[in-house]
ZADO-1210 file (C-alpha; in nm, 4 decimals, padded with zeros to 6 digits):
<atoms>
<atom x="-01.3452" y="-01.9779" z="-00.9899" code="UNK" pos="1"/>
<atom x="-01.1681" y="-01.7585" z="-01.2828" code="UNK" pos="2"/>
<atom x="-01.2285" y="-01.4469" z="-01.1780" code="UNK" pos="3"/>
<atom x="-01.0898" y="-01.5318" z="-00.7972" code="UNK" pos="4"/>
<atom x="-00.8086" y="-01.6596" z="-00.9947" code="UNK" pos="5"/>
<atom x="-00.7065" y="-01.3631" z="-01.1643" code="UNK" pos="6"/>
<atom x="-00.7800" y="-01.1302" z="-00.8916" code="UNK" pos="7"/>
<atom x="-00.5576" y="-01.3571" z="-00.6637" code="UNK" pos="8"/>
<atom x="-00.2717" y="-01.3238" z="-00.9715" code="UNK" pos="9"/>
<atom x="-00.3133" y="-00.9300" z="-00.9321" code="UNK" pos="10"/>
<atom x="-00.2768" y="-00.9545" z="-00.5848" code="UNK" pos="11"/>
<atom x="00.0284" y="-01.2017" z="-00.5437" code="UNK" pos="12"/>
<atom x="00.2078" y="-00.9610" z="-00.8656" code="UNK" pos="13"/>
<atom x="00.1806" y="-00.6471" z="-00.6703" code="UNK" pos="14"/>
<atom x="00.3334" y="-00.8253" z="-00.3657" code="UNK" pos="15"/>
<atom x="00.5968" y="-00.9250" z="-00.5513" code="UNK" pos="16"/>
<atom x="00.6783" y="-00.5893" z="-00.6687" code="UNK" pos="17"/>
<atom x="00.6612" y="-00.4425" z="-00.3290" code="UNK" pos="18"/>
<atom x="00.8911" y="-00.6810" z="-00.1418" code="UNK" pos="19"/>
<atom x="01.1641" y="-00.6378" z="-00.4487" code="UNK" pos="20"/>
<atom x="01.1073" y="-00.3179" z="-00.3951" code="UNK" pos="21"/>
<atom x="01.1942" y="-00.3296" z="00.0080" code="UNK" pos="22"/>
<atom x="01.4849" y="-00.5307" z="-00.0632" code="UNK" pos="23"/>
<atom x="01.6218" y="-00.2795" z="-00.2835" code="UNK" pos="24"/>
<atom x="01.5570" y="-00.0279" z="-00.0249" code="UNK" pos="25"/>
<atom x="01.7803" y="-00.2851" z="00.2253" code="UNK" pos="26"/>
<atom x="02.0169" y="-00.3466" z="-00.0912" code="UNK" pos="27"/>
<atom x="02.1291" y="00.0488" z="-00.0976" code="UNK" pos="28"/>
<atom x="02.1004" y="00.0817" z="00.2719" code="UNK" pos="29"/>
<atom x="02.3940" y="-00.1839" z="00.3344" code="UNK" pos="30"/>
<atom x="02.5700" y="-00.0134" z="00.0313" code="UNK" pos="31"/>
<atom x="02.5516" y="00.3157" z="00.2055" code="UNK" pos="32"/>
<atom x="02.6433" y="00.1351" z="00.5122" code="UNK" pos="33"/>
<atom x="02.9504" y="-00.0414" z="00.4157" code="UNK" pos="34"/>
<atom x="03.0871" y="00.2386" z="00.1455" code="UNK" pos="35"/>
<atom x="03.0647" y="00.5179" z="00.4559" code="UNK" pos="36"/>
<atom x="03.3147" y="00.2762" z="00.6417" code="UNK" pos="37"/>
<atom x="03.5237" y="00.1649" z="00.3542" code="UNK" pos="38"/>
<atom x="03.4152" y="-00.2099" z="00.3910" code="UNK" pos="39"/>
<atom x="03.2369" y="-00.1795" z="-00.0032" code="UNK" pos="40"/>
<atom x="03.2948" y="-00.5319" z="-00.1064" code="UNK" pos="41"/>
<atom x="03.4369" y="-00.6770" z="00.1825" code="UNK" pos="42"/>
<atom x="03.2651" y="-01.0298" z="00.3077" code="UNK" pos="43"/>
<atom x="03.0612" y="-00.8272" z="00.5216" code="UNK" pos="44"/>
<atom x="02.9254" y="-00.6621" z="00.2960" code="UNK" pos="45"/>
<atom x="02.8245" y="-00.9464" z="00.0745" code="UNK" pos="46"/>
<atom x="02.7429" y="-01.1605" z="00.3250" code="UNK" pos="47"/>
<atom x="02.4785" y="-00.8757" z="00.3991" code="UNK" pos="48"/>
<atom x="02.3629" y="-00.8668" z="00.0546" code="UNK" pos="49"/>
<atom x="02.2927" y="-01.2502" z="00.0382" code="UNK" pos="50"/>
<atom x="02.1287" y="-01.2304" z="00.3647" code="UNK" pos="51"/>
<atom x="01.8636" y="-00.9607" z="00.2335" code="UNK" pos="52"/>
<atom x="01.7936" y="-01.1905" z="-00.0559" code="UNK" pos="53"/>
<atom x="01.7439" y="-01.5271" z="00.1456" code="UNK" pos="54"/>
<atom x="01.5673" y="-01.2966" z="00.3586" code="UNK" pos="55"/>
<atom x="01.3342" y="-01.1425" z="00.0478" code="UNK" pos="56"/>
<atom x="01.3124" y="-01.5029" z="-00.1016" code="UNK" pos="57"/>
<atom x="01.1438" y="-01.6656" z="00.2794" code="UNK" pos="58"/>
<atom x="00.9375" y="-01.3558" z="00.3055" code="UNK" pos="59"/>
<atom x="00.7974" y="-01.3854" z="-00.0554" code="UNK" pos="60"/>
<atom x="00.6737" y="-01.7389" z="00.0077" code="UNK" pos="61"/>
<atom x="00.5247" y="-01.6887" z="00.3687" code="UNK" pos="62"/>
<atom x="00.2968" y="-01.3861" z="00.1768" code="UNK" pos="63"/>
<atom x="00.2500" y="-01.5712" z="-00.1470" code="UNK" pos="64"/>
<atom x="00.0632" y="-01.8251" z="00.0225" code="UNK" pos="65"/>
<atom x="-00.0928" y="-01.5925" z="00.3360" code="UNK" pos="66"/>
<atom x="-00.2321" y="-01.4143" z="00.0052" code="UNK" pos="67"/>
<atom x="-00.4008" y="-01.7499" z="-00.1299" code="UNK" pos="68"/>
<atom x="-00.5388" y="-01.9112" z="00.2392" code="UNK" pos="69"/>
<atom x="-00.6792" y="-01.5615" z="00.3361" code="UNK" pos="70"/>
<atom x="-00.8945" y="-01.5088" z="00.0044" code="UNK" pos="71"/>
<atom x="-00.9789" y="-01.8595" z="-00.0755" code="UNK" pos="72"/>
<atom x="-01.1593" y="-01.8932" z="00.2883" code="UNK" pos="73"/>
<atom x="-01.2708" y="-01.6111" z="00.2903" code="UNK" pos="74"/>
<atom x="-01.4984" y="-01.7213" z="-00.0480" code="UNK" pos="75"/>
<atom x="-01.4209" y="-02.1057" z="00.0505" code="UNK" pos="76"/>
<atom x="-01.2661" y="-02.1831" z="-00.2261" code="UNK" pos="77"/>
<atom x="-00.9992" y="-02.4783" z="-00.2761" code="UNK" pos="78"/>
<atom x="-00.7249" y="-02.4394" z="-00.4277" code="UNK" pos="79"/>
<atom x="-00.7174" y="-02.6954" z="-00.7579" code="UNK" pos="80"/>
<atom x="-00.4580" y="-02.9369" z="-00.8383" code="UNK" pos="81"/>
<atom x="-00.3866" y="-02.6930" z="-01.1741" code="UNK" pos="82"/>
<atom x="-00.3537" y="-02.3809" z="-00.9844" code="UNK" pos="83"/>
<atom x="-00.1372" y="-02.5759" z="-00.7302" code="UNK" pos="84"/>
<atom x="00.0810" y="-02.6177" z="-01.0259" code="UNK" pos="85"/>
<atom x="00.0755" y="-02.2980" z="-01.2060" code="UNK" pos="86"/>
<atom x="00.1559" y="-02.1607" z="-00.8647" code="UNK" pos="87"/>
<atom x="00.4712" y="-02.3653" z="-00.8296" code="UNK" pos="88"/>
<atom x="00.5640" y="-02.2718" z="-01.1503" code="UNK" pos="89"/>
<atom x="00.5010" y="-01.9196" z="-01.1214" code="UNK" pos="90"/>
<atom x="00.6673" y="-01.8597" z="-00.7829" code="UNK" pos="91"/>
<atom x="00.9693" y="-02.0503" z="-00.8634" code="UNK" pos="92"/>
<atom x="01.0468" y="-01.8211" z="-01.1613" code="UNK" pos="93"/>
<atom x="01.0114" y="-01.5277" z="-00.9734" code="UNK" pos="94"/>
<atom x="01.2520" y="-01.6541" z="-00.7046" code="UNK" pos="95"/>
<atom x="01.4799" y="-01.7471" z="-01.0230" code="UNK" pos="96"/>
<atom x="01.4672" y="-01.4114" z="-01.1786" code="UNK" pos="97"/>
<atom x="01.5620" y="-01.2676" z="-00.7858" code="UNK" pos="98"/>
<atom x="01.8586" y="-01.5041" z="-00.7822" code="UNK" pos="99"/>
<atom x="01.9989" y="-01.4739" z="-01.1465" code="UNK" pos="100"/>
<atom x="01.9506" y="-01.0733" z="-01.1049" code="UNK" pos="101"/>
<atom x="02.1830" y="-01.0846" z="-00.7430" code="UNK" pos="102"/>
<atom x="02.4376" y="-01.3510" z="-00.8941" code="UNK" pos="103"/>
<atom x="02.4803" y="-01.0985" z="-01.2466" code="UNK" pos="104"/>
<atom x="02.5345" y="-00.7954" z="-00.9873" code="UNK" pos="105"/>
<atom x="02.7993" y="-00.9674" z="-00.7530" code="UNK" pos="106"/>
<atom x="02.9513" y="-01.2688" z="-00.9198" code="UNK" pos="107"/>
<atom x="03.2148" y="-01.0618" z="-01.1246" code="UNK" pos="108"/>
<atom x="03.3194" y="-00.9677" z="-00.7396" code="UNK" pos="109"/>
<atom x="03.3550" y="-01.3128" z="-00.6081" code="UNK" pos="110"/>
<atom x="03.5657" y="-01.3830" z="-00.8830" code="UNK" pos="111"/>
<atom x="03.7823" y="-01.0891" z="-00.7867" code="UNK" pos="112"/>
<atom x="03.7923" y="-01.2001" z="-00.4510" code="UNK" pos="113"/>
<atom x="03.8501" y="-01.5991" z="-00.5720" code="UNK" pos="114"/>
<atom x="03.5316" y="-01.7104" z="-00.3943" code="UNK" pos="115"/>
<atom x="03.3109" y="-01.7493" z="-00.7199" code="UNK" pos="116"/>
<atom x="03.3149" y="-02.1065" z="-00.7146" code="UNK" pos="117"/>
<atom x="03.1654" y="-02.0918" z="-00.3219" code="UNK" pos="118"/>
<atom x="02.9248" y="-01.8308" z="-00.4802" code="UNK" pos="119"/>
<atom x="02.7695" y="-02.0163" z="-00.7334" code="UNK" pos="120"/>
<atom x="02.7419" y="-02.2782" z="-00.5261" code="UNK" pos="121"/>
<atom x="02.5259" y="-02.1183" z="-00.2634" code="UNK" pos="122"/>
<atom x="02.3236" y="-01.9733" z="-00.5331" code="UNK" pos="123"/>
<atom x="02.2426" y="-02.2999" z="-00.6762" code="UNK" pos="124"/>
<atom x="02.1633" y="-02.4292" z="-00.2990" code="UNK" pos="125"/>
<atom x="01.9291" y="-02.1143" z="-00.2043" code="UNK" pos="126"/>
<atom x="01.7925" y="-02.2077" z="-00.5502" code="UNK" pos="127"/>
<atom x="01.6760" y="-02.5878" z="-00.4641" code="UNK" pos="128"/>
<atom x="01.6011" y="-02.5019" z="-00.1001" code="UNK" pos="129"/>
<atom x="01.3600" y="-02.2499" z="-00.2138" code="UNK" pos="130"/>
<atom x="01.1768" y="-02.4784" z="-00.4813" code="UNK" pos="131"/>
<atom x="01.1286" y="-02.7533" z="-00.2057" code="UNK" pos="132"/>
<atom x="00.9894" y="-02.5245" z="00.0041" code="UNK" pos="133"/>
<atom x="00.7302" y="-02.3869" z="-00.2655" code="UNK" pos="134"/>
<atom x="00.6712" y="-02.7359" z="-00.3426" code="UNK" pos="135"/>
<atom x="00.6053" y="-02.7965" z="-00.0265" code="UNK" pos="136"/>
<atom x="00.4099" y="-02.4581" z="00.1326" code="UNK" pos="137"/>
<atom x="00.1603" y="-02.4770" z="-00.1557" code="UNK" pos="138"/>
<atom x="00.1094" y="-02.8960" z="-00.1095" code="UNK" pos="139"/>
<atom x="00.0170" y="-02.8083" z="00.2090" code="UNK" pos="140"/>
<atom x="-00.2082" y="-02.5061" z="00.1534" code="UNK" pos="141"/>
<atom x="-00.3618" y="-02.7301" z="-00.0471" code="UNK" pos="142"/>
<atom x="-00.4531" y="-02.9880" z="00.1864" code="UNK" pos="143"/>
<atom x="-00.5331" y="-02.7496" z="00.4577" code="UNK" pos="144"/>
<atom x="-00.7941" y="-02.5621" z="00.2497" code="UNK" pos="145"/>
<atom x="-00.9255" y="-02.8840" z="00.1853" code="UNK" pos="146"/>
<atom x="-00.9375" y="-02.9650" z="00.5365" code="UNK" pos="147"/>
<atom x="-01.0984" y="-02.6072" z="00.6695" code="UNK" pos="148"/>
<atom x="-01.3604" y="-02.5739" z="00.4241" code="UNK" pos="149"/>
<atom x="-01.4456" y="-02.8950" z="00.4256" code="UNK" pos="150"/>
<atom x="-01.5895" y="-02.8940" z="00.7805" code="UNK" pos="151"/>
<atom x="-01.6853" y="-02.5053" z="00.7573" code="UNK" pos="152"/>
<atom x="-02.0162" y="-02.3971" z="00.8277" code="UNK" pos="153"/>
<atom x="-02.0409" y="-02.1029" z="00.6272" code="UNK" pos="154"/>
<atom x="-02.2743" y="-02.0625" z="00.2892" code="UNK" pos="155"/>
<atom x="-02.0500" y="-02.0664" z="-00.0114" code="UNK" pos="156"/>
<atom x="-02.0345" y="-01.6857" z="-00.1741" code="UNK" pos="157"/>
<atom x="-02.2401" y="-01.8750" z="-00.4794" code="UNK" pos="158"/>
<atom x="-02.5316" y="-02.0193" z="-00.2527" code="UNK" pos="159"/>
<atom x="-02.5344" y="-01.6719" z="-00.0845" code="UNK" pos="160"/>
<atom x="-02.6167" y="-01.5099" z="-00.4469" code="UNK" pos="161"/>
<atom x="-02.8772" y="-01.7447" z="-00.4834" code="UNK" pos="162"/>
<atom x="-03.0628" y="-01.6879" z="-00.1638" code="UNK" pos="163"/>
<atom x="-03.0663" y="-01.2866" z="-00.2268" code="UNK" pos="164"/>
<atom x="-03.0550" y="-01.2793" z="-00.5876" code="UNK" pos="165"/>
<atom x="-02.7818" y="-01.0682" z="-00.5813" code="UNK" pos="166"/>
<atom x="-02.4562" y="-01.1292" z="-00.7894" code="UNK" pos="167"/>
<atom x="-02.1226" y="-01.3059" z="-00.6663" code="UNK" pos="168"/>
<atom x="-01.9544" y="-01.0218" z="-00.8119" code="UNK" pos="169"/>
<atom x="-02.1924" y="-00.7422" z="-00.6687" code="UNK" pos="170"/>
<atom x="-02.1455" y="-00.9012" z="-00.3230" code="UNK" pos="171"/>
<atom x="-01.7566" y="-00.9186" z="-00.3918" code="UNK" pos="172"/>
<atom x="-01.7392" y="-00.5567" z="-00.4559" code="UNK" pos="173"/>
<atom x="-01.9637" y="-00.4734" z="-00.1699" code="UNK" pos="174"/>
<atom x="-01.7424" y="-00.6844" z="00.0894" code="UNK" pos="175"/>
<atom x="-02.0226" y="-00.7904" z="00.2497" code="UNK" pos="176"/>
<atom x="-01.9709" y="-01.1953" z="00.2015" code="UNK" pos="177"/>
<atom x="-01.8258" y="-01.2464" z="00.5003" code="UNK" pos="178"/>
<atom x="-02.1005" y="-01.0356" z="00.7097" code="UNK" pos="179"/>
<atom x="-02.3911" y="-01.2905" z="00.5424" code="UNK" pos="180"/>
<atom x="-02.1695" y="-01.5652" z="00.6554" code="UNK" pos="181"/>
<atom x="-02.1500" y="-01.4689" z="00.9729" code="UNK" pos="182"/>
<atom x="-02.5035" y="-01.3483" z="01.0314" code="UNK" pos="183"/>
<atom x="-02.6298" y="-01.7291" z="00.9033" code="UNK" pos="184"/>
<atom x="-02.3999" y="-01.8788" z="01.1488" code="UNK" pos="185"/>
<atom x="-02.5618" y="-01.6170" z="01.4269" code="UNK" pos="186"/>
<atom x="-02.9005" y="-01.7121" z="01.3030" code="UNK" pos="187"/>
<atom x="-02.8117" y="-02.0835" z="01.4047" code="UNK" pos="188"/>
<atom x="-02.7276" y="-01.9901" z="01.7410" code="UNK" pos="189"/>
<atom x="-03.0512" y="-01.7720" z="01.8192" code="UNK" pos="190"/>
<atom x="-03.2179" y="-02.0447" z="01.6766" code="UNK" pos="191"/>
<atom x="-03.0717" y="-02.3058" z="01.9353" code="UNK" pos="192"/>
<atom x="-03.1430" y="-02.0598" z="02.1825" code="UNK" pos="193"/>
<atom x="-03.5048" y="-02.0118" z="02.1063" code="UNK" pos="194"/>
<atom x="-03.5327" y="-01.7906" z="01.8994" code="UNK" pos="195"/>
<atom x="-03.8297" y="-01.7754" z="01.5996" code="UNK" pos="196"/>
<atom x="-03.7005" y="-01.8977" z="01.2865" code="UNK" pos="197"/>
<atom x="-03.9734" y="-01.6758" z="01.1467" code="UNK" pos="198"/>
<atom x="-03.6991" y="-01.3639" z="01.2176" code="UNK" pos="199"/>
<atom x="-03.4630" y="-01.5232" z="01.0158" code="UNK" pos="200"/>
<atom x="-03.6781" y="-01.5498" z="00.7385" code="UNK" pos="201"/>
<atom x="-03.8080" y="-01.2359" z="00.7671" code="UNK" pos="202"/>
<atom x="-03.4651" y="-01.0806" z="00.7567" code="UNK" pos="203"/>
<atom x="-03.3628" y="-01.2938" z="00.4641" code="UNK" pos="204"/>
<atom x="-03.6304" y="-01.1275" z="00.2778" code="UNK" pos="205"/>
<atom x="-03.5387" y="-00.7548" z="00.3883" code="UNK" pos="206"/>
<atom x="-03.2381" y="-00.7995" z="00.2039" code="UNK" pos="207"/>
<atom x="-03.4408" y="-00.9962" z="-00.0501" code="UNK" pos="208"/>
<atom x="-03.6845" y="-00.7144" z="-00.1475" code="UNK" pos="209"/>
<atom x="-03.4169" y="-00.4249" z="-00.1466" code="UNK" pos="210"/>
<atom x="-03.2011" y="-00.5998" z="-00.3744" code="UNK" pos="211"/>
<atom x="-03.4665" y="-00.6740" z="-00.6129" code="UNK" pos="212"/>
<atom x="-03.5688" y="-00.3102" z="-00.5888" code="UNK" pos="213"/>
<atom x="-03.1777" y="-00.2442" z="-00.7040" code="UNK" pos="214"/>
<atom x="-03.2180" y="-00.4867" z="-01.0351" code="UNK" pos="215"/>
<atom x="-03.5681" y="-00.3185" z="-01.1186" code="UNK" pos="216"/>
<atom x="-03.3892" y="00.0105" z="-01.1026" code="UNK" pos="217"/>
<atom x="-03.0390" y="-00.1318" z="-01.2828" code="UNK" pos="218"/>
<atom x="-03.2524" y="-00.2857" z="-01.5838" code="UNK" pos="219"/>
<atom x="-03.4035" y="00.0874" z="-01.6831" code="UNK" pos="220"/>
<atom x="-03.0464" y="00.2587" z="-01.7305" code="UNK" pos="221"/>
<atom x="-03.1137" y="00.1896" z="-02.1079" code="UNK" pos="222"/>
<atom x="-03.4453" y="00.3059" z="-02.1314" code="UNK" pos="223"/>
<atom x="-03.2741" y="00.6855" z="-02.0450" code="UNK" pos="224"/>
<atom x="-03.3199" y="00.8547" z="-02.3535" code="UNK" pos="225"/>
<atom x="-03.0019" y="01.0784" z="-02.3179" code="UNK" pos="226"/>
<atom x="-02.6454" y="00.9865" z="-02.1680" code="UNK" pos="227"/>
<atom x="-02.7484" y="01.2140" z="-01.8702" code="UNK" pos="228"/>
<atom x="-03.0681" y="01.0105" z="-01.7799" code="UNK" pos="229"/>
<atom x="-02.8641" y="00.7061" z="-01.8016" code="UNK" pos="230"/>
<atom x="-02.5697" y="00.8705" z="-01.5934" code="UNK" pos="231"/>
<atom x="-02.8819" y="00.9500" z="-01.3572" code="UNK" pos="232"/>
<atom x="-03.0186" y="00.5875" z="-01.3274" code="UNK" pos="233"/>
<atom x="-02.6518" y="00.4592" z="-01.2823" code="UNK" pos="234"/>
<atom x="-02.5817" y="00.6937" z="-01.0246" code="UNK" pos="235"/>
<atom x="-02.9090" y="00.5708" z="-00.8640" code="UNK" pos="236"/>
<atom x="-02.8194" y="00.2163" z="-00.8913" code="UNK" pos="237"/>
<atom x="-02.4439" y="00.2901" z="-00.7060" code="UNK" pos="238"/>
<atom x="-02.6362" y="00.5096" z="-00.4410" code="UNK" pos="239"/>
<atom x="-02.8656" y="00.1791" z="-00.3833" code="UNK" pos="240"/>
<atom x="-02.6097" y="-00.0690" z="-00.3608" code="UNK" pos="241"/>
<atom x="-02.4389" y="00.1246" z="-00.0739" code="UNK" pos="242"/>
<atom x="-02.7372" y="00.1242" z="00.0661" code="UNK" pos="243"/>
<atom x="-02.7847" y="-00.2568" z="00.0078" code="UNK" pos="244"/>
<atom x="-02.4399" y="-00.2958" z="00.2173" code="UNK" pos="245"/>
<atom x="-02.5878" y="-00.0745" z="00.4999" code="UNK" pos="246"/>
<atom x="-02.8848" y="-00.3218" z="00.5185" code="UNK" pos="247"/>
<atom x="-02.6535" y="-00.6010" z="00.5249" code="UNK" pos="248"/>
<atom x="-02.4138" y="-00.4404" z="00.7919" code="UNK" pos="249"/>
<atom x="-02.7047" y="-00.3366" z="00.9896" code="UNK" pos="250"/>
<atom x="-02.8772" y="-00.6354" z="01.0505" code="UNK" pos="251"/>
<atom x="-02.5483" y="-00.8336" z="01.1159" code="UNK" pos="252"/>
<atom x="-02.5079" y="-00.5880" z="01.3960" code="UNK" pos="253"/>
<atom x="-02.8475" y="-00.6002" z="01.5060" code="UNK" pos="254"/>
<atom x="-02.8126" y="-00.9911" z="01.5014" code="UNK" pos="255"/>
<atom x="-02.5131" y="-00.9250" z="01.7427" code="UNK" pos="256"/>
<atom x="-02.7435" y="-00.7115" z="02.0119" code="UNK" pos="257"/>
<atom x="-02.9957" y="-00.9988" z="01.9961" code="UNK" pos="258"/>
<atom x="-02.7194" y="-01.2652" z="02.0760" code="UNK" pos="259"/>
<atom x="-02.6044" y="-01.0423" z="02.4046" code="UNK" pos="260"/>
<atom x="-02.9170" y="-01.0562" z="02.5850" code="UNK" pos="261"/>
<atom x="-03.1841" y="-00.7716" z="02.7370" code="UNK" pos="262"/>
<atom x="-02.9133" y="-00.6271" z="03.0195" code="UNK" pos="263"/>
<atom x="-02.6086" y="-00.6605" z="02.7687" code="UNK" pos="264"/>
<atom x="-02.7554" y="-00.4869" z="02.4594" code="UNK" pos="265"/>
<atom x="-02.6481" y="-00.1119" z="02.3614" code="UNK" pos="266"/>
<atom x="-02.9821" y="00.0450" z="02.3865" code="UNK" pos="267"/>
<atom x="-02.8414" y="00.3661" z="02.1872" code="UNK" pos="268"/>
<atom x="-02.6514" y="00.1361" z="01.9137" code="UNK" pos="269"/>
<atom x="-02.9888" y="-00.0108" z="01.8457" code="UNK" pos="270"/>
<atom x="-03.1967" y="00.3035" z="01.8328" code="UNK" pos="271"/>
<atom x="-02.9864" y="00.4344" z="01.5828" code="UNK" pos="272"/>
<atom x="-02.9389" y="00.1420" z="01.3111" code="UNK" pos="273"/>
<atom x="-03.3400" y="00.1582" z="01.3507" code="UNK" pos="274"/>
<atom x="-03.3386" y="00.5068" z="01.2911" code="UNK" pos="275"/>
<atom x="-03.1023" y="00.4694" z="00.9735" code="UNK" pos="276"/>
<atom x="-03.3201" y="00.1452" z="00.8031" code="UNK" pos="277"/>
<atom x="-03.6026" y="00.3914" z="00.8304" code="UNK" pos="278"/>
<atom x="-03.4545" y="00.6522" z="00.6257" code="UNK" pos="279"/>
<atom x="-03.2879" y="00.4212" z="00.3613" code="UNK" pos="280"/>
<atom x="-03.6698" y="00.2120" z="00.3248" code="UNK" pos="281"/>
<atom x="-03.8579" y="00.5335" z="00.3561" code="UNK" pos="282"/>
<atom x="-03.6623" y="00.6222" z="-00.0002" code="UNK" pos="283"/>
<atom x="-03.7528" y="00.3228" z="-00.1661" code="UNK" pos="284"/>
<atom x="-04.0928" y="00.2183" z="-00.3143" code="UNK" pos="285"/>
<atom x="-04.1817" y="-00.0778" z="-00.0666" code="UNK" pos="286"/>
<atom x="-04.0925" y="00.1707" z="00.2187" code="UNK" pos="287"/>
<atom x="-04.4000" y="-00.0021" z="00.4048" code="UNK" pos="288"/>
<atom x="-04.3068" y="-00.3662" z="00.3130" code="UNK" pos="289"/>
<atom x="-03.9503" y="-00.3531" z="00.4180" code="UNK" pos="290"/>
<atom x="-04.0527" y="-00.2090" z="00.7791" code="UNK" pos="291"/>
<atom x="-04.3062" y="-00.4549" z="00.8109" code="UNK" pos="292"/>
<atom x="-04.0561" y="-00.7186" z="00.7565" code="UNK" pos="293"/>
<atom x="-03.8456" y="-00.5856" z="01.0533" code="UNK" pos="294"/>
<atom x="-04.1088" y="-00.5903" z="01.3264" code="UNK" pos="295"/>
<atom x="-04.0066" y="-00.9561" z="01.4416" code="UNK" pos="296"/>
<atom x="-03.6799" y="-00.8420" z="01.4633" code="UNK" pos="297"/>
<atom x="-03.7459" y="-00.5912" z="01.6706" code="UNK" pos="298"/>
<atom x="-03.9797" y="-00.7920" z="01.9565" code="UNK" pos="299"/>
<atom x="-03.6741" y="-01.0007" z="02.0050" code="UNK" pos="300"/>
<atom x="-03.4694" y="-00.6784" z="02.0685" code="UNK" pos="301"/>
<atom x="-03.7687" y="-00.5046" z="02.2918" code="UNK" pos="302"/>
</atoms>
């Protein structure tokens, strides 16, 4: 998946520029430290400044890859054997760049002190224990996303576009992928409780309808015969879409109610997500159709 690719690159550069950025923060803090108490220099000192940099180096890793396992299950995506490698690759350089930058800044005061020789060494040592731990952090991301999503339940972000005919990319921006994942998996357990299938379906559709109502309404922006009637239609089409999410949100948390039971539900909670479909269908042109299509729904929660 491209495009998760190079919004995961984004993601993983900005991280990198943050943490550099808090271990400069820690860099001038031990410099103000150790200068106040005329130690500038001194072992302590430097020892302090390594520290921050294994330190930056261990926390880079542990967020490089919480960055990759959190977005590619969340869309259940694995992680391929070239983007395992253009990860290592990648992620060793920027540790490289960290290392060559500190060792430029302090070596010329090791060799003042005579301990350049110890210095270089434990540069070069950070240097291979960090690459074996890349190595070995994304290897096993690897085979644990291979493992989780293999045996997951939930409908892949592409088979979810297909059943509502709405984009990957429009349900991406809308951050409502993992809500339809969730709701499906709910739907199972109503089901093995009793419940209709017919609900389900009739739900499905809901979100069905309304999002074809969006694409009818998104393929006449052209037709505006002036940039402000097309400004108009697009404004429309954003103004639906939020309300597409609503739908979404709403009937996940309707879902929710129906899985508690008559004495657990939130009478009031329910009332007003009613209350709020209304309005949004009553807008629309299948106003009628879409309520219609909520009635089984709400027998289960009467």
């Amino acid at each position: 998946m491209e495009d998760l690719d190079k919004t995961l690159d984004i993601m993983e550069r900005d991280k990198c520029t943050a943490m550099l950025a808090e271990n400069s923060v820690r860099l001038k803090k031990n410099n103000i430290k150790f200068t106040t108490t005329q130690q500038k220099h001194s072992q302590a000192h430097l020892d302090a400044q390594y520290a921050s940099y294994e330190k930056l180096i261990r926390t880079l890793i542990r967020q490089l890859i919480n960055i990759e396992k959190k977005i590619r299950l969340k869309y259940l995506v694995p992680l391929e054997s070239s983007r395992a490698k253009k990860l290592m690759a990648s992620w060793n350089t920027e540790i490289e760049d960290a290392l060559e930058f500190f060792k430029r800044k302090f070596r010329d005061v090791h060799k003042q002190r005579g301990s350049v020789e110890e210095f270089d060494n434990n540069i070069a040592q950070t240097l291979r224990e960090a690459k074996i731990l890349v190595d070995t952090e994304v290897t096993k991301l690897k085979d644990t996303l291979e493992r989780e999503i293999g045996v997951s339940d939930k409908i892949q972000p592409s088979e979810l576009s297909n059943i509502y005919g709405v984009d990957e990319s429009v349900l991406i921006d809308l951050q409502v992928i993992d809500s339809l994942q969730e709701m499906h998996l709910l739907f199972k357990k109503l089901e093995d409780a009793g419940c209709d299938g017919e609900v389900f379906i009739s739900l499905n559709e809901t979100i069905k309808m309304y999002a074809k109502d969006v694409k009818k309404v998104e393929g006449t922006v052209w037709s505006g015969r002036s940039a402000d009637q097309r400004k108009e239609i697009k404004m429309r089409v954003a103004k639906m879409n939020l309300n597409l999410k609503e739908i979404i949100l709403s009937l996940y948390a309707l879902i929710q109610q129906a899985l508690l039971g008559g004495e657990k539900r939130n009478g009031d909670v329910i009332s007003k997500i009613r209350n709020n479909l209304e309005k949004i269908f009553e807008s629309g042109t299948e106003s009628e159709a879409l309520l219609d299509k909520l009635e089984p729904l709400w027998g289960v929660l009467n």
